[in-house]
C-alpha positions as CSV (number, residue, x, y, z in Angstrom):
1,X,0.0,0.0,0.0
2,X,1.6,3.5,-0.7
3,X,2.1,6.0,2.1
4,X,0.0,8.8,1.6
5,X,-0.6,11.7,3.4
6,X,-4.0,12.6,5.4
7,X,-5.3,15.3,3.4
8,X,-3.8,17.1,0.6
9,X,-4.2,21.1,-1.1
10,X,-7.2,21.5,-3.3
11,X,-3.9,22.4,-5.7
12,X,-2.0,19.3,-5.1
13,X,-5.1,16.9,-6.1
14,X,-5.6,19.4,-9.0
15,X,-2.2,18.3,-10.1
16,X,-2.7,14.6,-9.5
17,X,-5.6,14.8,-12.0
18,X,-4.5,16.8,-14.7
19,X,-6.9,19.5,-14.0
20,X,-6.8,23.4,-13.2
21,X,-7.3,24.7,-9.5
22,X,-10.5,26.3,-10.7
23,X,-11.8,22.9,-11.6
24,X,-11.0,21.7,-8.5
25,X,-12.7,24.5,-6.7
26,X,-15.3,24.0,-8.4
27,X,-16.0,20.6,-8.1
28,X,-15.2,20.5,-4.3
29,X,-18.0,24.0,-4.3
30,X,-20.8,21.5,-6.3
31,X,-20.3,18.8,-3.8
32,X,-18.9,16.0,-6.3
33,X,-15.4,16.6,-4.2
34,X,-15.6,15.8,-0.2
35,X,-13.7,18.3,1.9
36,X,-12.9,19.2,5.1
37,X,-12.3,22.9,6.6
38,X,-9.3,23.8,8.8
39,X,-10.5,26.6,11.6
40,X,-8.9,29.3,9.5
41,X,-11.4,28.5,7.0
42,X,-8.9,26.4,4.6
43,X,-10.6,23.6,2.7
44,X,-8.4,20.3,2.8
45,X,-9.4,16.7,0.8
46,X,-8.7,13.6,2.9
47,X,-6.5,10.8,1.5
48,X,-9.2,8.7,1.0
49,X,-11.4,10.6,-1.3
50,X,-7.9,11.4,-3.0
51,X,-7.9,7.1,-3.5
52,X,-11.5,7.7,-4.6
53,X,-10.7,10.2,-7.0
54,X,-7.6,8.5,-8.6
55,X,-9.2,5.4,-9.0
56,X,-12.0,6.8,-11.0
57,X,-12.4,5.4,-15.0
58,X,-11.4,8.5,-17.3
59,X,-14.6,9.5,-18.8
60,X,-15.2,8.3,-22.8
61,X,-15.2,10.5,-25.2
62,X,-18.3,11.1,-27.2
């Protein structure tokens, strides 16, 4: 199993998928992205939905 970290930067799993921040931010906004906020308002994603996320099938093109 690989060592991951707990939670990682909305910009870090942005890079992990090959998409922009604002994509990110906007996905985590629209709920399909599970977050968690720090107390200075910061959003983090856990390691698991990281998994979740990087195990998904690439969606077919049409």
């Amino acid at each position: 199993m690989q060592n991951m970290k707990a939670y990682f930067r909305l910009s870090e799993v942005a890079k992990m998928l090959g998409v922009s921040y604002v994509t990110m931010w906007r996905w985590c906004n629209d709920g399909k992205v599970a977050t968690v906020s720090l107390p200075s308002g910061q959003r983090r994603i856990l390691g698991a939905e990281v998994n979740r996320l990087l195990e998904q099938p690439e969606p077919q093109e049409a």
